[in-house]
OpenMM code with the backbone's topology and positions (N, CA, C; nanometers):
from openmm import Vec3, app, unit

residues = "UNK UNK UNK UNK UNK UNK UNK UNK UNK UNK UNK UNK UNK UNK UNK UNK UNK UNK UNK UNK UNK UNK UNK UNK UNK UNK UNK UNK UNK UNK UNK UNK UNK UNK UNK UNK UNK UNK UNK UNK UNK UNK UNK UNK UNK UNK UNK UNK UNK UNK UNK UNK UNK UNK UNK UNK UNK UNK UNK UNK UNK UNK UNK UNK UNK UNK UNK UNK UNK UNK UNK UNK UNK UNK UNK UNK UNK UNK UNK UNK UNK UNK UNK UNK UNK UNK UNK UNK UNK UNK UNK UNK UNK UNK UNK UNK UNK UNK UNK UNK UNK UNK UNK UNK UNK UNK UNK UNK UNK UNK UNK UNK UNK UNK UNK UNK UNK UNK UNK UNK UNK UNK UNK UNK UNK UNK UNK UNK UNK UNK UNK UNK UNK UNK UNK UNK UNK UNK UNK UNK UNK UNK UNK UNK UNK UNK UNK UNK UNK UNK UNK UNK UNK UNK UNK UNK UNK UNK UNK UNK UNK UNK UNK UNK UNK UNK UNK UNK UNK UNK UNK UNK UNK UNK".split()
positions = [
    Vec3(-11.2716, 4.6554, 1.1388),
    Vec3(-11.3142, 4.7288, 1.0241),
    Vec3(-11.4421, 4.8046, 1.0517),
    Vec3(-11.5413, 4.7089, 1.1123),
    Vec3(-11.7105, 4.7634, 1.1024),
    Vec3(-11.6727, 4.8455, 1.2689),
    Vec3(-11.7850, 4.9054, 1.2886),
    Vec3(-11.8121, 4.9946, 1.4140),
    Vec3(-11.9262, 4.9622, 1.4493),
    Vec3(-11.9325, 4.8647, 1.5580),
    Vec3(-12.1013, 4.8076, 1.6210),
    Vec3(-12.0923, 4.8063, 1.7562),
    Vec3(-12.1633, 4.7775, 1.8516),
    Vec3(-12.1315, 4.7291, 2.0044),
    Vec3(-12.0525, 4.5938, 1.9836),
    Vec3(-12.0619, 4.5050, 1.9152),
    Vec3(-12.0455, 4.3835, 1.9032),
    Vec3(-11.9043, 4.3815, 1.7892),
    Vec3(-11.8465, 4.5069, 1.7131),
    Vec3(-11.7268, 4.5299, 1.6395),
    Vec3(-11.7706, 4.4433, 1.5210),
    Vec3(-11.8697, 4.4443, 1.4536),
    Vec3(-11.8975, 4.3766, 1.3283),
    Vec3(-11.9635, 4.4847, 1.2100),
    Vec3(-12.0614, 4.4832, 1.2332),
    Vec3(-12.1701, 4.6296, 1.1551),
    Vec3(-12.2367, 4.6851, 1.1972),
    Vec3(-12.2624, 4.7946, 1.1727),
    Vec3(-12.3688, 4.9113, 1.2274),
    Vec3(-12.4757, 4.9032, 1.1855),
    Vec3(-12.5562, 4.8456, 1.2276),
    Vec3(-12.7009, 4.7937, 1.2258),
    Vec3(-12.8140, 4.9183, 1.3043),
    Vec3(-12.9353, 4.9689, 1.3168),
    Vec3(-13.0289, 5.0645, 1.3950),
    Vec3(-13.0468, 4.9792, 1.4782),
    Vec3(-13.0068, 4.8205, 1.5606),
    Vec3(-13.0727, 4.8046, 1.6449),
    Vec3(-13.0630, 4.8604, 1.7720),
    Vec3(-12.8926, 4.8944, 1.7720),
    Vec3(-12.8271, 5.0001, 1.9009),
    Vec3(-12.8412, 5.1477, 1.8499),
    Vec3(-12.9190, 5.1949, 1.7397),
    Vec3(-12.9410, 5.3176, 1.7307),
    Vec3(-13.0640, 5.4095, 1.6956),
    Vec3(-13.1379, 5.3287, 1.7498),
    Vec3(-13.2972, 5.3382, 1.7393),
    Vec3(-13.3220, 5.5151, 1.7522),
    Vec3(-13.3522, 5.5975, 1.6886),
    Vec3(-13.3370, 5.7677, 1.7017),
    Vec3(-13.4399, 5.8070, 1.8050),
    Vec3(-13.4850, 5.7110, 1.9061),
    Vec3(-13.5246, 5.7732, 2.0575),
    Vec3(-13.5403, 5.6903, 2.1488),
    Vec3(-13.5212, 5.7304, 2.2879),
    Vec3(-13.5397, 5.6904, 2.3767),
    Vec3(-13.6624, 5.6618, 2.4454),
    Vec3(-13.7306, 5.5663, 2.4991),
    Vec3(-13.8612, 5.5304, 2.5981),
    Vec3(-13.8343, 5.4424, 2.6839),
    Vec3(-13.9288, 5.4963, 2.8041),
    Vec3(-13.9436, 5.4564, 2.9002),
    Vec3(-13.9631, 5.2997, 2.9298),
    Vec3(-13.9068, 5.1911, 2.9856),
    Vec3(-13.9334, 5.0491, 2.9787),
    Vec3(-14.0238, 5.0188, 3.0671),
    Vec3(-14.1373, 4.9192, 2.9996),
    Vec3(-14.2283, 4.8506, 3.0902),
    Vec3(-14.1818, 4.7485, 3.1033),
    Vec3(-14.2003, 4.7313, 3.2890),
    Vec3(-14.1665, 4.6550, 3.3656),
    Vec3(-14.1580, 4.4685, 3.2890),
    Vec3(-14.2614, 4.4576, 3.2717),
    Vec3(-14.3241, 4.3067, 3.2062),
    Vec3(-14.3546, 4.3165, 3.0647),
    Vec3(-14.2975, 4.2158, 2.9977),
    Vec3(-14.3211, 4.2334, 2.8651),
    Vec3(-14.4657, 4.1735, 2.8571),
    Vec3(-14.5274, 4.1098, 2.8981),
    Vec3(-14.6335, 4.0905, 2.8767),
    Vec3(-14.7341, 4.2241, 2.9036),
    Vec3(-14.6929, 4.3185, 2.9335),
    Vec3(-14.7805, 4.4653, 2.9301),
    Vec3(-14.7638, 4.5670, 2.8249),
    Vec3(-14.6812, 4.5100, 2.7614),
    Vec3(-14.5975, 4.5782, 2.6378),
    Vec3(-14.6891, 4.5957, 2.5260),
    Vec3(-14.7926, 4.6490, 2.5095),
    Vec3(-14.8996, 4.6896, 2.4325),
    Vec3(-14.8619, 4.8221, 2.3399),
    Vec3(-14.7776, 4.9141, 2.3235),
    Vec3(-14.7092, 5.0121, 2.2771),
    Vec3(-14.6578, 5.0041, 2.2104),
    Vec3(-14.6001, 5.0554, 2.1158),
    Vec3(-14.4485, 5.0427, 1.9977),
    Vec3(-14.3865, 5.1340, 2.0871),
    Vec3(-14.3933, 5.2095, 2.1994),
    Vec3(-14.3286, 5.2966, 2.2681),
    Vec3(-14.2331, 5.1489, 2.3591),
    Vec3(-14.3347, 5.1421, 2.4292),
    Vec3(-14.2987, 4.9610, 2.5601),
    Vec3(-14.2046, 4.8625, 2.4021),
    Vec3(-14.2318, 4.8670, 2.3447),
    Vec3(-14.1537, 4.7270, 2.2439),
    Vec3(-14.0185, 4.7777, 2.1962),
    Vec3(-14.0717, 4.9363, 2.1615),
    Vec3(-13.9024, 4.9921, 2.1027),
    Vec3(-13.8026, 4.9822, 2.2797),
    Vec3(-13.8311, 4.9770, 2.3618),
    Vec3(-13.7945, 5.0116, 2.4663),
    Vec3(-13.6908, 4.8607, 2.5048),
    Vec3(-13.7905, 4.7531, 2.4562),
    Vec3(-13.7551, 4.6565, 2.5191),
    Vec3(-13.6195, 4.6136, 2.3898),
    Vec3(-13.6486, 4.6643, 2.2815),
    Vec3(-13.5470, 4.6076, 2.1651),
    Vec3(-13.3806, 4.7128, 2.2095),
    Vec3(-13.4213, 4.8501, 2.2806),
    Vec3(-13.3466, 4.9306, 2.2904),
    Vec3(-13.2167, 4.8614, 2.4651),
    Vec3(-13.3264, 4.7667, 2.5167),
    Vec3(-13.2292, 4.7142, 2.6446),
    Vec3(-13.1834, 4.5464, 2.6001),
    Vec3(-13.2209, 4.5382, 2.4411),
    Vec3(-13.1820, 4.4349, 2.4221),
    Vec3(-13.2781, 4.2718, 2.4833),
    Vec3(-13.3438, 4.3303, 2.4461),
    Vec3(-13.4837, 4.2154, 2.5362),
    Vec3(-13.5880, 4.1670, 2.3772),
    Vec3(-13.4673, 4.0950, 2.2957),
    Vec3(-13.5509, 4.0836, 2.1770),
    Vec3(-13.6742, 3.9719, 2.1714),
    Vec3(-13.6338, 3.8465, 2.2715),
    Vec3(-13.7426, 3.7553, 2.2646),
    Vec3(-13.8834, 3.8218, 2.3367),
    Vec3(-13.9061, 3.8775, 2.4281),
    Vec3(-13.9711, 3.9548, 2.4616),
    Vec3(-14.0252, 4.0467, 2.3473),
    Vec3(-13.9555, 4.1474, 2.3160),
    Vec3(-14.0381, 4.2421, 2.2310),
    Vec3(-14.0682, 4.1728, 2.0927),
    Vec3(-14.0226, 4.0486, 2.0381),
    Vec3(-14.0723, 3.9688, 1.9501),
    Vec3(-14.2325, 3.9292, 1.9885),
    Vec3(-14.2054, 3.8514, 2.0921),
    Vec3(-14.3630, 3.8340, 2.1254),
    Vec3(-14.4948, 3.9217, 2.1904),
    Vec3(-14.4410, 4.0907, 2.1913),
    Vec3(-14.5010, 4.1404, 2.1792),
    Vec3(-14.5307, 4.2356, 2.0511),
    Vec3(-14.4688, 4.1829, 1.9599),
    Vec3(-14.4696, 4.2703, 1.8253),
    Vec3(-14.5707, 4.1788, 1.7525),
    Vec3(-14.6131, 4.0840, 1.7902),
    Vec3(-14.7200, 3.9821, 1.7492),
    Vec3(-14.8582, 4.0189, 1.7462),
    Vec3(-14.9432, 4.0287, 1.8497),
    Vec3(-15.0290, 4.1030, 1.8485),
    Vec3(-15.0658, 4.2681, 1.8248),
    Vec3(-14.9109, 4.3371, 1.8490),
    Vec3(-14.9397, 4.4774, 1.7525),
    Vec3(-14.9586, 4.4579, 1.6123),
    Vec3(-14.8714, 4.3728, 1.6054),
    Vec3(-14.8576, 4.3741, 1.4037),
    Vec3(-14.9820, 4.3081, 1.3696),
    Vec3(-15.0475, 4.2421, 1.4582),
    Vec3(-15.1426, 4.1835, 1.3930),
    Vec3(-15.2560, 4.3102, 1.4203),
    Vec3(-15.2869, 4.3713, 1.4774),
    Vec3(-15.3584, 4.5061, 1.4685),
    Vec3(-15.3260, 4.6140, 1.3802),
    Vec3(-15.2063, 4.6085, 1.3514),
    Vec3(-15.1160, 4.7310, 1.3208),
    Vec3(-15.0069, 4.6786, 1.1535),
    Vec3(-15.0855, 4.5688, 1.0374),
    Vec3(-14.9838, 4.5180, 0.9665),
    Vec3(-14.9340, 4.6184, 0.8767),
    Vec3(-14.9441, 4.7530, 0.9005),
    Vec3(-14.8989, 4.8593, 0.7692),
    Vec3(-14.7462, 4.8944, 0.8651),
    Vec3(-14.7601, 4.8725, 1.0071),
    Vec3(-14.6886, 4.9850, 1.0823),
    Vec3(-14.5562, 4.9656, 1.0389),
    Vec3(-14.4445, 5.0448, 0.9632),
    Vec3(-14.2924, 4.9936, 0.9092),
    Vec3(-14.2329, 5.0113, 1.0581),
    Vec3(-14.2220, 5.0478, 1.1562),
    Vec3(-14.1450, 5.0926, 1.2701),
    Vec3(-14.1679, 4.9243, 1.3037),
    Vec3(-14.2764, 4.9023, 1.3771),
    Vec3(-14.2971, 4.7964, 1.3812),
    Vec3(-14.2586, 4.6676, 1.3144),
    Vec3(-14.2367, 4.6788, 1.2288),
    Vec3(-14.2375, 4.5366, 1.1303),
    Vec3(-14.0581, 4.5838, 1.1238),
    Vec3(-13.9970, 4.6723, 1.1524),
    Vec3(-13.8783, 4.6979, 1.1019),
    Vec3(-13.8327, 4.6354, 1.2453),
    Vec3(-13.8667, 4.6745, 1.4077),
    Vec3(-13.8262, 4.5954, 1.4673),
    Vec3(-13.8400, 4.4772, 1.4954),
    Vec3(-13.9497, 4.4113, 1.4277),
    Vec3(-13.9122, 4.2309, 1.4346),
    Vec3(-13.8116, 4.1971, 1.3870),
    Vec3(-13.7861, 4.2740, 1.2763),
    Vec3(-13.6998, 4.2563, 1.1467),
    Vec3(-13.5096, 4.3163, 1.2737),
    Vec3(-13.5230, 4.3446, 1.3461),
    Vec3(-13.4027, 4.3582, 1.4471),
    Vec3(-13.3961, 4.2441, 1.5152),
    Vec3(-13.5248, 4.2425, 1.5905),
    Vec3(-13.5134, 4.0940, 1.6860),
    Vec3(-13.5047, 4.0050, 1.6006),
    Vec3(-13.5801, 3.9369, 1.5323),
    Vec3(-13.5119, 3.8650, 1.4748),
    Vec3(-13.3708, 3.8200, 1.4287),
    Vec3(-13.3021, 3.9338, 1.3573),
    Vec3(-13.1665, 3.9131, 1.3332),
    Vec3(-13.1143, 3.9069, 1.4602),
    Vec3(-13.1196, 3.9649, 1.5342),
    Vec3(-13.0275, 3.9417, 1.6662),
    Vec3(-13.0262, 3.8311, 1.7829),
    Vec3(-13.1629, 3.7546, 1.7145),
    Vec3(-13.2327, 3.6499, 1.7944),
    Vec3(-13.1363, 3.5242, 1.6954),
    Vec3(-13.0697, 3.5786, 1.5826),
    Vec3(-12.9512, 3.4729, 1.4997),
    Vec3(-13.1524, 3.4107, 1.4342),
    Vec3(-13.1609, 3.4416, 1.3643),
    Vec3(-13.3249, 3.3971, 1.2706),
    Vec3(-13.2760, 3.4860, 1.1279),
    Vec3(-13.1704, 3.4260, 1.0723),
    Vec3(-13.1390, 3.5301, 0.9662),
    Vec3(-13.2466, 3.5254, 0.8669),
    Vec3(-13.2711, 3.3997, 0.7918),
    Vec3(-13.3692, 3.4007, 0.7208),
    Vec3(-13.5164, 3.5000, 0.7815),
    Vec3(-13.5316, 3.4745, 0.8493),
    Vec3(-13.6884, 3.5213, 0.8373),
    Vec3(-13.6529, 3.6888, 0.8475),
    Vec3(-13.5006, 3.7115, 0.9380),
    Vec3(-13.5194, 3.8718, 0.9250),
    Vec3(-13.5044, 3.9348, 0.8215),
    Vec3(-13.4335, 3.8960, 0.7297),
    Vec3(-13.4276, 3.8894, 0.5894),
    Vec3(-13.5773, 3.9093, 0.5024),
    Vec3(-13.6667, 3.8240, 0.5312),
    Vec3(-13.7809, 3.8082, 0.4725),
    Vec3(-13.8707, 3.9320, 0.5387),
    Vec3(-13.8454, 3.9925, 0.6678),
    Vec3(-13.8891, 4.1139, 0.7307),
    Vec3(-13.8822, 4.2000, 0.6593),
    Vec3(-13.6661, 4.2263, 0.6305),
    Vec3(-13.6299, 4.3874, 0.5640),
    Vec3(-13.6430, 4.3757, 0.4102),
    Vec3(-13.6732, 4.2377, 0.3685),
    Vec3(-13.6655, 4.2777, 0.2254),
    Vec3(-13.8581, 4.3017, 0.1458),
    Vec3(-13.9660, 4.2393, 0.2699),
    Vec3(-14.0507, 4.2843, 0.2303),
    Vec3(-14.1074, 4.4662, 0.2936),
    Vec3(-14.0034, 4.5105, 0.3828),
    Vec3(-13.9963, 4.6622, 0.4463),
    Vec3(-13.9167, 4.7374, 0.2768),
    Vec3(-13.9038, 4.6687, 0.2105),
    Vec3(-13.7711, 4.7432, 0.1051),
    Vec3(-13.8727, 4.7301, -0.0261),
    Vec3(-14.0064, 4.6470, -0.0038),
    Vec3(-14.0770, 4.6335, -0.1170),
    Vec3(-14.1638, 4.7075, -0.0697),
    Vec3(-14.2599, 4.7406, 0.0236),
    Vec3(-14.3343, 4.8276, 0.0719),
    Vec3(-14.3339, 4.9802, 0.0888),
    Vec3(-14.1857, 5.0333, 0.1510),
    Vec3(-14.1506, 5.1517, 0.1640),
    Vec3(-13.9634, 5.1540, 0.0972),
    Vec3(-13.9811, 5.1906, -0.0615),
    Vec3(-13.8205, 5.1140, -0.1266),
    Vec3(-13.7570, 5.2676, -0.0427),
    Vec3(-13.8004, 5.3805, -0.0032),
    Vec3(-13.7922, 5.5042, 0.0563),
    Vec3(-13.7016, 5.4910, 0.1474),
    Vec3(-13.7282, 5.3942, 0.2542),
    Vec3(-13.6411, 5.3829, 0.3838),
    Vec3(-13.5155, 5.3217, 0.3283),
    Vec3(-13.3994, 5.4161, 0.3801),
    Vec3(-13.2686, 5.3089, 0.4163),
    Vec3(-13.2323, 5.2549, 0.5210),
    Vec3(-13.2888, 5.2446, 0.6216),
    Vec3(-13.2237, 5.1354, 0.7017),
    Vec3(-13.2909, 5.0210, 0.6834),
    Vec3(-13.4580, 4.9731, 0.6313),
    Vec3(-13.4578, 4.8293, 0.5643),
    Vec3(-13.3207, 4.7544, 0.4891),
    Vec3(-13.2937, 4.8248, 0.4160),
    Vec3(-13.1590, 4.8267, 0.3127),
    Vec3(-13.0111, 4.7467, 0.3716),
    Vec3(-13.0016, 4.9088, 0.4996),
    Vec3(-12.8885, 4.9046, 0.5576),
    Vec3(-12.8848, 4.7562, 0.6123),
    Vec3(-12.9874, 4.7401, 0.7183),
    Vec3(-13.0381, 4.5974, 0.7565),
    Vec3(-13.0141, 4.4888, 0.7223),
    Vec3(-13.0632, 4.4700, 0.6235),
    Vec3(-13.0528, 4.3912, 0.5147),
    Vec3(-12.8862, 4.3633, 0.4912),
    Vec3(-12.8197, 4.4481, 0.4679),
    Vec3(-12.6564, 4.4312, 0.4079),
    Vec3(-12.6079, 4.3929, 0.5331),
    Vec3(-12.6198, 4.4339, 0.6788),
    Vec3(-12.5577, 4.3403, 0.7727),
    Vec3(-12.5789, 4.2166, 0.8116),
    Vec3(-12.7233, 4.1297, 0.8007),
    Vec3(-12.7505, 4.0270, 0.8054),
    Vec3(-12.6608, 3.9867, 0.7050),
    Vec3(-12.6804, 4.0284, 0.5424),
    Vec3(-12.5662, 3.9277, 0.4149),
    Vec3(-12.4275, 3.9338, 0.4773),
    Vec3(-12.3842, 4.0525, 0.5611),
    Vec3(-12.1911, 4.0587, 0.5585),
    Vec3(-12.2201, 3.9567, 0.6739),
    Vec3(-12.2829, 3.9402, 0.7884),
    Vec3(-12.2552, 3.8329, 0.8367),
    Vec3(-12.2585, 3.6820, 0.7774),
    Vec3(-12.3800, 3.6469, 0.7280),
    Vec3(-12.3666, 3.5398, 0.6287),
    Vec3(-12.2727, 3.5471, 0.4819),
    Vec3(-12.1448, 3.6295, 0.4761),
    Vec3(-12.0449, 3.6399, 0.3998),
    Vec3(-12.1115, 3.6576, 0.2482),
    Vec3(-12.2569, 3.6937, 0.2355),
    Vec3(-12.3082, 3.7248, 0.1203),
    Vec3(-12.2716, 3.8270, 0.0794),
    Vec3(-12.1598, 3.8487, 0.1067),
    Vec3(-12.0893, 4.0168, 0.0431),
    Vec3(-12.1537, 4.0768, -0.1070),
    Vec3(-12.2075, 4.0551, -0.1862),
    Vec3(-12.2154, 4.0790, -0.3405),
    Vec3(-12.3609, 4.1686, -0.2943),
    Vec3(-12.4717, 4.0633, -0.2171),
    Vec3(-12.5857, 4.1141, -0.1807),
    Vec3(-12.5915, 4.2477, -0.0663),
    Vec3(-12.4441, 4.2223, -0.0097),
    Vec3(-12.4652, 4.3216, 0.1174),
    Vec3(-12.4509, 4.4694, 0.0374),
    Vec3(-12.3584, 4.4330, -0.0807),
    Vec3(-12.2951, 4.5506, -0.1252),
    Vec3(-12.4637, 4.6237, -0.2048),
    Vec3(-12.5194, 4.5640, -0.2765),
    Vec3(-12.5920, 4.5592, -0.3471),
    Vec3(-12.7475, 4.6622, -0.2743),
    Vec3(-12.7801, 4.5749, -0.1605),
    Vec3(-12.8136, 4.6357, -0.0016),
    Vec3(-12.8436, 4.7839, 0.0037),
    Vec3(-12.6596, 4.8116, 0.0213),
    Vec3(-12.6127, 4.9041, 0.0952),
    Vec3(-12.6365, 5.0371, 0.0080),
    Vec3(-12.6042, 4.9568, -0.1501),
    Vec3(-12.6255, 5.1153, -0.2750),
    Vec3(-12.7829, 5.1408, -0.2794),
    Vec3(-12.8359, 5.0548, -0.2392),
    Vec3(-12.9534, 5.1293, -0.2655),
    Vec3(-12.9705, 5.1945, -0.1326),
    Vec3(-12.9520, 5.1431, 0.0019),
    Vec3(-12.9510, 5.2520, 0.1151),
    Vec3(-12.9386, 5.3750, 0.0912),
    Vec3(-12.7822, 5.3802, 0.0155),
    Vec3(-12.7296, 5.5408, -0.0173),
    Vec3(-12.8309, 5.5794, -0.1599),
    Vec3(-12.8916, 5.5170, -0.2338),
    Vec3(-12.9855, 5.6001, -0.3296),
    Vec3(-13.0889, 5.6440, -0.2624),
    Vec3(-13.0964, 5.5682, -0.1943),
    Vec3(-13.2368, 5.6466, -0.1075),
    Vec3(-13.2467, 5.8008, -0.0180),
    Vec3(-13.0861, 5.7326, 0.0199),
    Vec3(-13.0632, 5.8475, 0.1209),
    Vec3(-12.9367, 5.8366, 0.0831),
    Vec3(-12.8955, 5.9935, 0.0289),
    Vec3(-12.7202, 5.9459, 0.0238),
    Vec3(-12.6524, 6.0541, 0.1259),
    Vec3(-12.7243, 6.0931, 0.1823),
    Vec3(-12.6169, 6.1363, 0.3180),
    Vec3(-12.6500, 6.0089, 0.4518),
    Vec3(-12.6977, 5.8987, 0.4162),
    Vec3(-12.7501, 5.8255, 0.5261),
    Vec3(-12.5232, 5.7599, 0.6102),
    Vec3(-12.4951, 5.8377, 0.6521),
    Vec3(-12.3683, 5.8188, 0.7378),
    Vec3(-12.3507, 5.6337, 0.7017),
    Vec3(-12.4181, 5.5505, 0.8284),
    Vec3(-12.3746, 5.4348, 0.8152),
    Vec3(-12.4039, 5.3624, 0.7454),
    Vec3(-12.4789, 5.3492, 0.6316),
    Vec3(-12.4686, 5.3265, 0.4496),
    Vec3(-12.3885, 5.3266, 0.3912),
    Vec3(-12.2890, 5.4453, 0.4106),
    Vec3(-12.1516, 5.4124, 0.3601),
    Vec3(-12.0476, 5.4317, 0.4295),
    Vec3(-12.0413, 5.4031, 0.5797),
    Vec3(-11.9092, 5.3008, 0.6265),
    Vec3(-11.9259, 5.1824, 0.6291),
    Vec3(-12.0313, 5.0989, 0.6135),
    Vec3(-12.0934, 4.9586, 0.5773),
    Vec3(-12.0402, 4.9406, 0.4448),
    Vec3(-12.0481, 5.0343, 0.3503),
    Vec3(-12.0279, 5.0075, 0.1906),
    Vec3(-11.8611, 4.9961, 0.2062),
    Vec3(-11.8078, 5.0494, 0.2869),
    Vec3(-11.6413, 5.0478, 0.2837),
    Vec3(-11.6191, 4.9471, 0.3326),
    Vec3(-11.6828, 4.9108, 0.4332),
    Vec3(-11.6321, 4.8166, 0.4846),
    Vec3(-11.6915, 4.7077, 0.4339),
    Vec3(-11.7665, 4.6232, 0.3328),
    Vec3(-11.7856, 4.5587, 0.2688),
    Vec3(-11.6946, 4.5753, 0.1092),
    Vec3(-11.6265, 4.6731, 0.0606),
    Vec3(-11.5334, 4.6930, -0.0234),
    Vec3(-11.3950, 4.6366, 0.0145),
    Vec3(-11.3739, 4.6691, 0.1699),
    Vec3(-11.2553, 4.6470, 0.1831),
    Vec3(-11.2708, 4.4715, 0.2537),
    Vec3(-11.3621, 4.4430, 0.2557),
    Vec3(-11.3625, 4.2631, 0.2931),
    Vec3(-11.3609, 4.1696, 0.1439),
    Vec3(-11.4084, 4.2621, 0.0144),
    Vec3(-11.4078, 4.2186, -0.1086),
    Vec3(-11.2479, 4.2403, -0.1472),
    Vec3(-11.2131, 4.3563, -0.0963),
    Vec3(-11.0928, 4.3577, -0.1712),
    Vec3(-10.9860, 4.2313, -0.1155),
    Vec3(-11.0175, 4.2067, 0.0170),
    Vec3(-10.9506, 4.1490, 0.0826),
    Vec3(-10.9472, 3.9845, 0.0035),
    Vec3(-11.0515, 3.9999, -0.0246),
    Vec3(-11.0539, 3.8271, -0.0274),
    Vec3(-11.0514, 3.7994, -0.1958),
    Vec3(-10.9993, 3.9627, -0.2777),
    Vec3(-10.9508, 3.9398, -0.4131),
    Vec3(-10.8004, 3.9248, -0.3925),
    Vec3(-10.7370, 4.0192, -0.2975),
    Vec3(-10.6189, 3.9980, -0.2574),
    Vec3(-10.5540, 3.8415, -0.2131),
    Vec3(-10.6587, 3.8011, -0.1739),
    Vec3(-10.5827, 3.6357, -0.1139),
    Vec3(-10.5958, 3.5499, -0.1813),
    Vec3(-10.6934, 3.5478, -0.2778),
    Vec3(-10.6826, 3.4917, -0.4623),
    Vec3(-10.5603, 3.4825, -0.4926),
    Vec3(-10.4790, 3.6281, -0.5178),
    Vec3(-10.4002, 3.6369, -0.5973),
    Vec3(-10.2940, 3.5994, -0.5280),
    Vec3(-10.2740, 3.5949, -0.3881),
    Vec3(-10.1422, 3.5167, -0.3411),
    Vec3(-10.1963, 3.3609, -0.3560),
    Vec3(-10.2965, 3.2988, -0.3611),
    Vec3(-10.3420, 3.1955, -0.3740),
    Vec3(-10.2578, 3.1239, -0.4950),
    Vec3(-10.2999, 3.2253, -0.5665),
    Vec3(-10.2673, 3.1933, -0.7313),
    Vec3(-10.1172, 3.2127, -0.7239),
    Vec3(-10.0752, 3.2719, -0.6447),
    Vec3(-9.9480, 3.2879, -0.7341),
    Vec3(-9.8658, 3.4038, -0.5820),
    Vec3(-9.7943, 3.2601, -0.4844),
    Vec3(-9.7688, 3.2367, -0.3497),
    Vec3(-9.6472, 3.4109, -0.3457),
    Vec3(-9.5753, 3.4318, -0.4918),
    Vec3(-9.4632, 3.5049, -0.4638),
    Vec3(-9.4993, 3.6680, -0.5010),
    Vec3(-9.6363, 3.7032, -0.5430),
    Vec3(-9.6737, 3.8268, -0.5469),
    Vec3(-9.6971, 3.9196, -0.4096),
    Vec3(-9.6089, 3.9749, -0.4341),
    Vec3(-9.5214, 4.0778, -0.2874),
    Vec3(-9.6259, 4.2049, -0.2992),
    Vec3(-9.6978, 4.2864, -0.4277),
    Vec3(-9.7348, 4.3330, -0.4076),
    Vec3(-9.9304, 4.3596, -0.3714),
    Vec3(-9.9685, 4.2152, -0.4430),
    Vec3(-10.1112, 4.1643, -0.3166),
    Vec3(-10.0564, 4.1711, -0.1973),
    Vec3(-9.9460, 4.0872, -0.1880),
    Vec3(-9.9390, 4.0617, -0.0107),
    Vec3(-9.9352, 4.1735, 0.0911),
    Vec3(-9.8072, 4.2903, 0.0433),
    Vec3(-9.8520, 4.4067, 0.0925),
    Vec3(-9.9385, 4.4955, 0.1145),
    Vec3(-10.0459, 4.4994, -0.0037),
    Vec3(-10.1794, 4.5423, 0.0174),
    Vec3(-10.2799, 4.4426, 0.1157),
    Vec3(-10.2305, 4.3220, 0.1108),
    Vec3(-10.3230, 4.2686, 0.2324),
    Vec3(-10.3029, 4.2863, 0.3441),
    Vec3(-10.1718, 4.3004, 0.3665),
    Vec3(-10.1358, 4.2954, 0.4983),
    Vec3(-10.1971, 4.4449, 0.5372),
    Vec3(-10.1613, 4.5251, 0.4454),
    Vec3(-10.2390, 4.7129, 0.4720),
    Vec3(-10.3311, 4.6609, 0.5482),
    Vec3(-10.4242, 4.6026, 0.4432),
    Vec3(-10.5736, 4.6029, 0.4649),
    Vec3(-10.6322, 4.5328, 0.5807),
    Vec3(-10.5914, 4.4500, 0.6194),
    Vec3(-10.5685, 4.3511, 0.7394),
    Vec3(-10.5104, 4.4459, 0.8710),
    Vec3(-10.3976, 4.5782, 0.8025),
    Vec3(-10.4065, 4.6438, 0.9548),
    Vec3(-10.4763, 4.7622, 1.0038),
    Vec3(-10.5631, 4.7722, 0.8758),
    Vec3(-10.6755, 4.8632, 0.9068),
    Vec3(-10.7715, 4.8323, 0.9883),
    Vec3(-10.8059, 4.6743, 0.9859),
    Vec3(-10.9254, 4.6417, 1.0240),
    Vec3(-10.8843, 4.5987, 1.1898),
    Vec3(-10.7907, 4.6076, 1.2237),
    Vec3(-10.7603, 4.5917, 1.3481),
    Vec3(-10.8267, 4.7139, 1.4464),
    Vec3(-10.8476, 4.6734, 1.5857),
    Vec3(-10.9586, 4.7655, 1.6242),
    Vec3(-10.8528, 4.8650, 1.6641),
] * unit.nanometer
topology = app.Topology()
chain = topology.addChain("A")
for resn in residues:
    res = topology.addResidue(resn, chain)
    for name in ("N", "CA", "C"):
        topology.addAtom(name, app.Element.getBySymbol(name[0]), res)
């Protein structure tokens, strides 16, 4: 259904809007240039512990605080990344990818209601923001899904849930 490296959701952590140069040692990683670099090769424990002493110089910086708020989630720390994008969503309510963020951590923890919830304000913020709303579809069509299996639940001989599930079930096939 979702479109990620990983075939789940489209998250900014694989789409960070530039490229930099990687320092060698994360312990030299003094830059948000060196830290985006290291989140961009996937080196989140690293650029976690160098986002420590920037942020502590730097606690306004949203770039910054938005990539802990990556490592973290990807470091599987849902709670606290959570507590990252939703105080990035009280600070700057402007940005949608706090938002977006935010709704892929909930669709993984099957908090679908919150992801959806997430995701509309992503698109109020920004409503041409692209993966805001293939996230929103694809959190529609995991709701619909699992209203659909209710109703065969409820009631084993309804042919026409089942056919719509099965649709929906062969959409999400890669």
């Amino acid at each position: 259904m979702t479109k990620t490296r990983s075939n789940a959701f489209r998250s900014l952590a694989g789409a960070l809007l530039f490229v930099l140069s990687v320092s060698p040692f994360a312990a030299h990683a003094t830059t948000l240039a060196d830290i985006t670099a290291m989140v961009n090769q996937r080196q989140y424990a690293p650029a976690l512990a160098a986002l420590e002493p920037y942020l502590a110089a730097n606690p306004a910086d949203a770039q910054g605080r938005f990539l802990k708020g990556v490592a973290l989630g990807e470091l599987n720390k849902p709670i606290e990344a959570i507590a990252v994008f939703t105080r990035l969503t009280e600070d700057f309510p402007e940005l949608p990818e706090p938002y977006n963020n935010l709704a892929v951590i909930y669709a993984k923890q099957n908090q679908l209601e919150d992801a959806r919830r997430a995701l509309e304000m992503a698109i109020r913020t920004h409503p041409s923001y692209a993966i805001a709303h293939e996230n929103l579809g694809d959190i529609y069509a995991r709701l619909a899904s699992q209203a659909y299996g209710q109703a065969i639940q409820l009631d084993a001989a309804n042919a026409s849930a089942q056919r719509k599930l099965t649709l929906l079930n062969s959409l999400a096939q890669p």
